[in-house]
C-alpha positions in Angstrom: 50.1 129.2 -37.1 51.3 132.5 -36.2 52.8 133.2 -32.8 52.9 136.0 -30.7 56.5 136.5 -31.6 55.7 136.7 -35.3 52.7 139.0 -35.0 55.1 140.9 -32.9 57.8 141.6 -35.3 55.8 141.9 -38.3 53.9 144.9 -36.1 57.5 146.1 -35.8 58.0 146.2 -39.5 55.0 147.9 -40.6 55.2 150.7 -37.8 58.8 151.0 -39.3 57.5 151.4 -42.9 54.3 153.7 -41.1 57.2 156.0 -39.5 59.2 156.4 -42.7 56.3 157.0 -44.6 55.2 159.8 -42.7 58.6 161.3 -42.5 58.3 161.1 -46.1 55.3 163.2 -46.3 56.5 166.1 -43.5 57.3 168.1 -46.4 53.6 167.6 -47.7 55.3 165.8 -51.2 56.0 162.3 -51.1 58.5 162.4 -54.0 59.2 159.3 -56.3 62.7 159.0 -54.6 60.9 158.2 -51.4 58.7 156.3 -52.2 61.6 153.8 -53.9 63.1 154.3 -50.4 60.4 153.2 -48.6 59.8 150.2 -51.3 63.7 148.9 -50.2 63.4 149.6 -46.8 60.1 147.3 -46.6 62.0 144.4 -48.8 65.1 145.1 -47.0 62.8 144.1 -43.3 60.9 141.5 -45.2 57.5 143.0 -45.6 55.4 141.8 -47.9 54.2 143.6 -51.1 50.5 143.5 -49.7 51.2 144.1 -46.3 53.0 147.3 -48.0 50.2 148.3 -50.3 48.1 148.3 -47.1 50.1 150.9 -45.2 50.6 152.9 -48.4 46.9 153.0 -49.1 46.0 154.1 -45.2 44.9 157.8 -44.6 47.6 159.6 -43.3 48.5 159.1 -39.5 50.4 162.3 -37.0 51.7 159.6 -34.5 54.2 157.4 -35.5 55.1 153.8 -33.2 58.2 153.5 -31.3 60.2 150.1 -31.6 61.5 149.5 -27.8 65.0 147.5 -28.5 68.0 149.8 -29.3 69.2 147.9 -32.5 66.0 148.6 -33.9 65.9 152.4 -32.8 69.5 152.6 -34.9 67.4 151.2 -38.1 64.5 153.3 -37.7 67.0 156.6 -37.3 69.0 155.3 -40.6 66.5 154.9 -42.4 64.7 158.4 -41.3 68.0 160.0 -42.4 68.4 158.4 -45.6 64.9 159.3 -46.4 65.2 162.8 -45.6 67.9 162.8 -48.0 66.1 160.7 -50.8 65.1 163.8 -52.6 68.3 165.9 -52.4 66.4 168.4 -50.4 66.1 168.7 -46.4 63.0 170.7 -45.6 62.8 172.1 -42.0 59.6 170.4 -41.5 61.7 167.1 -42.4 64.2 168.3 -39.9 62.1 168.8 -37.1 60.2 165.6 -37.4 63.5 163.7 -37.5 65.0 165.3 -34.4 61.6 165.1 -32.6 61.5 161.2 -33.7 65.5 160.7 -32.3 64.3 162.3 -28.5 61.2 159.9 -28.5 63.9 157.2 -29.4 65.7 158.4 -26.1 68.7 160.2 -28.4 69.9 163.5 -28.0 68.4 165.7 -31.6 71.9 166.1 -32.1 72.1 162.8 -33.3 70.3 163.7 -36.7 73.1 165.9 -37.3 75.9 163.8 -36.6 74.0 161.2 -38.8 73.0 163.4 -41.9 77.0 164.5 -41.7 77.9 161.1 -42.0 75.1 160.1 -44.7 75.9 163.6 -46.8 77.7 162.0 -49.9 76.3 158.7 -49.4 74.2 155.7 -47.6 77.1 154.6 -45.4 78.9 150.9 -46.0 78.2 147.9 -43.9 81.5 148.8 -42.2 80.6 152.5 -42.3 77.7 151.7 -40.2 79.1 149.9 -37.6 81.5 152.9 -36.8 78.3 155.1 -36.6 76.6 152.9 -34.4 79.3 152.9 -31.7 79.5 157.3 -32.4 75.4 157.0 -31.6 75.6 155.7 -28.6 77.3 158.7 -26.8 74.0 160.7 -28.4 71.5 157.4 -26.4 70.2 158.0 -22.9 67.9 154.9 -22.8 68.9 151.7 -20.7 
């Protein structure tokens, strides 16, 4: 049986895979780069191939879902940063959607700066991570 819980998270996951997907297409391209992003970030969740397929086959959607729980908000700005970057080229469309997406996360659009200064040469480490995470927090104004 599937519970509440698990219809819950799996929600989570493809709205996570829906928001990076339509990051991906702000410049109008979605470039093979992305697309293996996107692919990673939906094993690295636990999505399923076909629940994937799905949201890849969908027409294109404007509004993109907002997970509610701050670790969560973290992965979803990662993961919009490291997809902006996927194709070695930030497009100002691409930077506007990600700084709109980090206020309706409750962070300051600043946030996507300090975050594609600190993904510029690569995806950060585990350990890398953590340090940004603690950085973000001065950027949050949610509860």
């Amino acid at each position: 049986m599937f519970g509440f819980f698990e219809r819950q998270y799996l929600s989570y996951k493809k709205n996570h895979v829906r928001n990076l997907l339509l990051l991906a297409k702000a410049d109008g391209h979605l470039h093979q780069q992305e697309l293996d992003f996107i692919h990673k970030a939906a094993e690295k969740i636990g999505l399923k191939n076909h629940h994937l397929d799905t949201i890849l086959k969908e027409p294109s959607t404007k509004a993109y879902k907002l997970p509610e729980k701050y670790h969560q908000k973290l992965s979803t700005l990662h993961d919009i940063v490291a997809i902006t970057l996927a194709d070695g080229v930030i497009e100002p469309s691409e930077l506007e959607l990600c700084k709109a997406m980090a206020t309706s996360l409750q962070f300051k659009p600043e946030v996507i700066d300090m975050l594609l200064e600190a993904f510029e040469n690569e995806i950060p480490s585990v350990e890398e991570w953590e340090q940004i995470k603690k950085k973000a927090k001065s950027y949050y104004s949610g509860s």
